[in-house]
N, C-alpha and C positions, 0 to 999 in steps of 0.2 A: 276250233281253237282250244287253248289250253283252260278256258272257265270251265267249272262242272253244272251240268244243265238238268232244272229242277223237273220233277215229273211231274208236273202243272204243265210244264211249258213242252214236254213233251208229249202228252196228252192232248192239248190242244192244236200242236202239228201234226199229229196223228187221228183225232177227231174221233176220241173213245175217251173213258171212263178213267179218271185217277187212279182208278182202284186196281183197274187193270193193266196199267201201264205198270205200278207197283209190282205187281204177281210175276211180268215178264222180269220186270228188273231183276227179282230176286232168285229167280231162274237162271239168269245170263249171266248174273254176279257168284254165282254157285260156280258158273263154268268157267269162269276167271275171265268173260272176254269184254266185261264193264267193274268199273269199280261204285261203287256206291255207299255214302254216307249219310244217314238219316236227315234230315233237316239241309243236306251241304247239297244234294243232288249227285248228281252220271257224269263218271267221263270213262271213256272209253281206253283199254289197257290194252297196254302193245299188243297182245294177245289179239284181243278184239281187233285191232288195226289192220293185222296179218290177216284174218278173219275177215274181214270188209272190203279189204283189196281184193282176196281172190274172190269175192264173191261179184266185184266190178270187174274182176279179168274175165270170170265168164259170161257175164251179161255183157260184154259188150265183144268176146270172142264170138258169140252166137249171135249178136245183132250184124256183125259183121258176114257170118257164114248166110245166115239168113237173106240177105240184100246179093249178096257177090254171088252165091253156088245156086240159090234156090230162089233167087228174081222177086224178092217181099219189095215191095216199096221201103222207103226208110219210114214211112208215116207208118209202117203196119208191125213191127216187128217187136216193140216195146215189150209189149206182154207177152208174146210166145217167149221173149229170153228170158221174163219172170218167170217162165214155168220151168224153163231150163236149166236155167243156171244152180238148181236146185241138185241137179244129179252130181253124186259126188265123186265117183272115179277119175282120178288126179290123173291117169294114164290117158284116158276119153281127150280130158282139156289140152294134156299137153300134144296129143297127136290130132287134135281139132288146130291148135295153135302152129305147128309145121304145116299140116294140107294149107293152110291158110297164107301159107310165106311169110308167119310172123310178123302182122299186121303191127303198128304201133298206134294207130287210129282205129276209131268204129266209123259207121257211116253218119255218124250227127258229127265227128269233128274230136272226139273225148279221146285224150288218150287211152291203152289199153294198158295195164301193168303184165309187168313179164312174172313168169313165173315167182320168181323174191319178191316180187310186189314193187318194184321198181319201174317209173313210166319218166317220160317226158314230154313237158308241154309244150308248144308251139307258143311263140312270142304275138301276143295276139291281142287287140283293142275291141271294147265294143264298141260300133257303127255307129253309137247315138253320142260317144264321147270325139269322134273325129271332126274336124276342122274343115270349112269347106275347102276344096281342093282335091285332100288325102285321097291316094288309089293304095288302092289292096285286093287281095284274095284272099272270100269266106273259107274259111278253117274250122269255123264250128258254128254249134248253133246251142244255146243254151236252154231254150224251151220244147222237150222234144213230144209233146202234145201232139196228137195226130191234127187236128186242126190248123196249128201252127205250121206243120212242116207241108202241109198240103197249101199252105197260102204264101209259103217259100218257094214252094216248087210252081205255083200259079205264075209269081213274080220272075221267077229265072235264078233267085240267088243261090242256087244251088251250092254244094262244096265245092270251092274252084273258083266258081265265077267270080271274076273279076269287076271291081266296084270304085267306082269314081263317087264321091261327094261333091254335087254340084252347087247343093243351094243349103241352109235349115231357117226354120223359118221360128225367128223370133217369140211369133206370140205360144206356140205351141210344141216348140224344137222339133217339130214333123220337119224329115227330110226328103231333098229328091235326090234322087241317084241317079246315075249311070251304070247299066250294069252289061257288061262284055264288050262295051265303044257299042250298042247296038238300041239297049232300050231303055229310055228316062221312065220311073219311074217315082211316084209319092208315096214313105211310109211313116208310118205315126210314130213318135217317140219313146211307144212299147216295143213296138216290131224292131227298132233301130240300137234298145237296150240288150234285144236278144240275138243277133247277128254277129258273130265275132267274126272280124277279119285282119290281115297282116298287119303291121306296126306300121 
């Protein structure tokens, strides 16, 4: 959002040293892509913005190339895109982004920003706010921990699959589902925050 965010609080989402979150700040505020005021904290400058998006176009152009061309699981590809997404040839991306038929999704559900840094999201609820009844199809997935997606994929709810809300239960909002008209299943009300599916 538009608050500026103190490097306290960004040190401890990062889970290193003040002092060093400070040294980066002053680094990245040099290069104009945060702004920074002493005592006021970081916000991030258009600059930085345009910066951030392409650096999400290509982690999630290469999570996609990685699953569709070269058969990664979606649970395995996370980090190899970290390593990739690092190369900087704007020609590489954008001829990665045509072979690809200009994906607008990656394989967890995320949109992908187009080259302007422009994306669109799919109209999309999470699974643990829906009402019993509600059907849709998962469109994303918000936790993309290999753990997590290997216990989605255990489950069936794959991207796609189609999902009934059958039951949620009171004392603990764990829900059961249906998922493809084929297999009832119970998940906790973490797994159910992290599934997003159609409106």
């Amino acid at each position: 959002d538009e608050q500026a965010v103190s490097t306290n609080a960004i040190a401890d989402t990062l889970n290193t040293k003040a002092a060093s979150v400070t040294d980066m700040i002053k680094k990245l505020s040099n290069k104009g892509v945060i702004t920074y005021q002493k005592y006021r904290g970081v916000k991030v400058s258009e600059l930085g913005q345009k910066a951030a998006l392409q650096v999400v176009r290509k982690h999630r152009l290469w999570e996609t190339f990685l699953v569709e061309k070269l058969k990664f699981n979606w649970d395995e590809v996370h980090e190899v895109a970290e390593q990739l997404e690092h190369i900087k040839s704007p020609l590489l991306i954008k001829r990665l982004d045509e072979f690809l038929g200009y994906p607008k999704y990656d394989p967890h559900g995320d949109p992908i920003p187009d080259e302007f840094g422009e994306f669109k999201s799919k109209p999309q609820v999470a699974l643990g706010d829906c009402k019993i009844g509600h059907e849709g199809v998962v469109v994303a997935v918000k936790d993309a921990s290999a753990p997590f997606l290997q216990y989605v994929d255990k489950i069936g709810a794959y991207i796609g699959a189609k999902i009934k809300v059958i039951d949620k239960v009171e004392f603990d909002s764990s829900l059961e589902i249906l998922i493809d008209n084929k297999k009832t299943v119970f998940i906790s009300k973490e797994v159910s925050e992290n599934i997003w599916i159609t409106e």
